[in-house]
BATI-331480 format. One line per 8 residues: their letters; for each residue z, y, x of C-alpha. Coordinates in steps of 0.25 Angstrom, whole numbers, plus 5000, padded with zeros to 4 digits. Layout:
BEGIN
a) Z:Y:X | ...
***
This chain:
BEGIN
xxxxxxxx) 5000:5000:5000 | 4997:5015:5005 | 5009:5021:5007 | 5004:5035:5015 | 4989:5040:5012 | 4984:5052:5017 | 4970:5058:5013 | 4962:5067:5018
xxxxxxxx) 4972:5078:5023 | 4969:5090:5032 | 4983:5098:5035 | 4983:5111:5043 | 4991:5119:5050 | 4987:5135:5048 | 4972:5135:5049 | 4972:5122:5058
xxxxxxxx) 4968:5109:5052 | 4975:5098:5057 | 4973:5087:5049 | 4958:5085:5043 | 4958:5074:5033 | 4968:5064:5037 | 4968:5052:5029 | 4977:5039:5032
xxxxxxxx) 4985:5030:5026 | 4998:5022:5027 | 5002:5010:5021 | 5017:5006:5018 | 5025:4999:5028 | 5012:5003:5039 | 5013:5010:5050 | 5000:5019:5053
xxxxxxxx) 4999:5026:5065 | 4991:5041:5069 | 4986:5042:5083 | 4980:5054:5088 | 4980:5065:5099 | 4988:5077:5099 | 4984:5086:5088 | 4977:5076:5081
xxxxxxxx) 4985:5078:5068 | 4993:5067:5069 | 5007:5074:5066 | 5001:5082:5057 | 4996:5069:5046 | 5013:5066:5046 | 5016:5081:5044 | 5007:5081:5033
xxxxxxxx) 5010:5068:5028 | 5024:5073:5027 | 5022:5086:5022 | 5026:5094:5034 | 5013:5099:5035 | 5005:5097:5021 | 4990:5093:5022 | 4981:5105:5015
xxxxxxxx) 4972:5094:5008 | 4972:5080:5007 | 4983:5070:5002 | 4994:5062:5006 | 4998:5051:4998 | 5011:5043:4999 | 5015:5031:4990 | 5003:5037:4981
xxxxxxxx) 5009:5051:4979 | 5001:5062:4983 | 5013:5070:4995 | 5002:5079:5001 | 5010:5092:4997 | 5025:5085:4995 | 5033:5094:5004 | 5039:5086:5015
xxxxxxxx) 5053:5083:5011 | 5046:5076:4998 | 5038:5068:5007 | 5050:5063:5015 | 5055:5060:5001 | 5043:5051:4998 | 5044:5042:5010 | 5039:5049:5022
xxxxxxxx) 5047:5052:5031 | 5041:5059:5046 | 5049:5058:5060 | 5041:5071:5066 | 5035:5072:5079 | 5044:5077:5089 | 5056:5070:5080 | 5062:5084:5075
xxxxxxxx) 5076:5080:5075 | 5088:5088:5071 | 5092:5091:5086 | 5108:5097:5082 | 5108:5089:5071 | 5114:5072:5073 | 5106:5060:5074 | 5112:5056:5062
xxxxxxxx) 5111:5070:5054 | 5097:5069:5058 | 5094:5055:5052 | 5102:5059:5039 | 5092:5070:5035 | 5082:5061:5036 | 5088:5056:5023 | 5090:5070:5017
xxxxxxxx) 5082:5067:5004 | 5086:5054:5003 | 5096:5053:4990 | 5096:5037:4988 | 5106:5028:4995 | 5101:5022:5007 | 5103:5032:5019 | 5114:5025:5026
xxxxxxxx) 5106:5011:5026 | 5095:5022:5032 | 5102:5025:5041 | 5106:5012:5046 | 5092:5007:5047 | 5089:5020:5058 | 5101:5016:5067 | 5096:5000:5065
xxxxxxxx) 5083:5006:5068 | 5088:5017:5079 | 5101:5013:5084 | 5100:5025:5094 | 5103:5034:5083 | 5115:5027:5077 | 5120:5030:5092 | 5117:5045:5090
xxxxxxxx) 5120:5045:5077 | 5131:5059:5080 | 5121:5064:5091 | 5112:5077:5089 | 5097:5075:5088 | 5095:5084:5097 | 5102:5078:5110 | 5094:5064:5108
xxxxxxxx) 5083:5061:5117 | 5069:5059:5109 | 5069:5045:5107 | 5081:5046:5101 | 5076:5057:5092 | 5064:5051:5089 | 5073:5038:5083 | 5080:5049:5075
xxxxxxxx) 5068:5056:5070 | 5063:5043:5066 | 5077:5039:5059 | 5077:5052:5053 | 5064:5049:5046 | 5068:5036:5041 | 5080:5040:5036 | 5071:5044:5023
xxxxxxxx) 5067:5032:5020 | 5052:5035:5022 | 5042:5024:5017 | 5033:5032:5029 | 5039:5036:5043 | 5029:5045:5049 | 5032:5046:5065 | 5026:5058:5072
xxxxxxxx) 5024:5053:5088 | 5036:5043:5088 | 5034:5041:5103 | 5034:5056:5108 | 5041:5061:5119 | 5051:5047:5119 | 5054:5039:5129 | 5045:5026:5130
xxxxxxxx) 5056:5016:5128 | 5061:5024:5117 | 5047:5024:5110 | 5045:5010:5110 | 5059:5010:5104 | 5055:5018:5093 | 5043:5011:5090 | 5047:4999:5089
xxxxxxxx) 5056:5006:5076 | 5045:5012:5070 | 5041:4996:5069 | 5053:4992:5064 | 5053:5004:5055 | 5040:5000:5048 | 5044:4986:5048 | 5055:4989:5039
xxxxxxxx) 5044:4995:5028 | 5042:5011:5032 | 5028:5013:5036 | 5026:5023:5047 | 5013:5034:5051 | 5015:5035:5064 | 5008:5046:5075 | 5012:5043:5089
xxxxxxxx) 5002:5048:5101 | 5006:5035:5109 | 4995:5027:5101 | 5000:5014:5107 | 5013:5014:5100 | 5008:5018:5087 | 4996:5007:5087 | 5008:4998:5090
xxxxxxxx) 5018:5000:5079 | 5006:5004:5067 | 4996:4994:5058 | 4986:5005:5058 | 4983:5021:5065 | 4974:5033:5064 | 4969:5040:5074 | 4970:5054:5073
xxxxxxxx) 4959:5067:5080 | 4960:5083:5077 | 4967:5080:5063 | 4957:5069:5058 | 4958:5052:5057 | 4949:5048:5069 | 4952:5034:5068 | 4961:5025:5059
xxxxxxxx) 4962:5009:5062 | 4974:4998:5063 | 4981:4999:5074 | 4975:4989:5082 | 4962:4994:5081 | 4964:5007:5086 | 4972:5002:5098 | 4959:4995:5102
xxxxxxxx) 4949:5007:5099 | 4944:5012:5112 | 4945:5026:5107 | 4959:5025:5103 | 4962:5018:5117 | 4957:5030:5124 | 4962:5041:5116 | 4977:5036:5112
xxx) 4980:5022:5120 | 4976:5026:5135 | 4968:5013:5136
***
């Protein structure tokens, strides 16, 4: 079932158009990944999706509900939940303060077993449950950021460049919980600039060029295209 459609958006910032007709889908429990240079408009397709940054014309369908012009805190309340590039954590506020207003427009009664499954998923945050944001190195943040997002219960986690400025033992770390994440039923849109990681973890990609879909394929094939191998796989 298609869970996430997204049809023929064009988003701008000012006069500048940044996305020109995206479409993609996701299905429920997949995890589809969006590869792409700098500028591409890779961040731009999850800030539009979530209604950071609302698309001018096309549509975004979730669950069969047209979202294209939800603002963002009904969006988060429809299942989508977004940990934003460069993590954006509360720095002075606590670990734990930080994962609660993940939950902030939750009103049902399942938080604290949420909160469990974060620490069972990020037992480095359980640790640093009393310690400010702030004072945590980047791996650690980006756990949080991640935590935070799940804390709403999202049937789609968008994860904006997971690996980004983290050390590479931490990265593998965090990747092997965002597998473990979809296997317990959340599908994930992933954009990462380490193409091999996301081609690892997702069933299928996009490739993204100056706002626009270049390519889409399953993940195997676009790990063995020569194109993609040059551009994003150093091979």
């Amino acid at each position: 079932m298609t869970l996430l459609q997204v049809e023929n958006i064009h988003t701008f910032y000012g006069a500048i158009e940044a996305l020109r007709g995206v479409s993609l889908t996701v299905d429920e429990g997949e995890v589809v990944t969006i590869i792409g240079s700098n500028g591409a408009g890779k961040s731009t397709t999850l800030r539009s999706i979530s209604g950071l940054t609302p698309a001018r014309s096309g549509k975004v369908m979730f669950e069969g509900r047209d979202i294209t012009l939800l603002p963002a805190h009904d969006i988060v309340g429809c299942g989508i939940a977004l940990a934003p590039e460069g993590r954006h954590c509360f720095a002075r506020m606590t670990v734990r303060e930080n994962l609660d207003l993940g939950a902030y427009r939750r009103r049902d009664g399942g938080i604290g077993e949420d909160l469990e499954r974060v620490f069972d998923l990020f037992p480095r945050l359980q640790e640093r449950e009393r310690q400010k944001a702030g004072t945590m190195s980047g791996g650690e943040q980006q756990m949080l950021a991640i935590g935070r997002a799940l804390m709403a219960r999202p049937k789609l986690l968008m994860l904006d460049e997971p690996s980004m400025g983290i050390a590479p033992i931490l990265v593998q770390r965090i990747y092997e919980t965002i597998a473990e994440i979809n296997r317990q039923g959340v599908a994930i849109l992933l954009v990462e600039q380490n193409a091999n990681y996301a081609l690892d973890v997702s069933k299928r990609g996009y490739v993204f060029e100056t706002g626009e879909v270049a390519l889409s394929n399953d993940s195997a094939h676009l790990r063995n295209d020569p194109a993609v191998q040059r551009a994003y796989l150093g091979t």
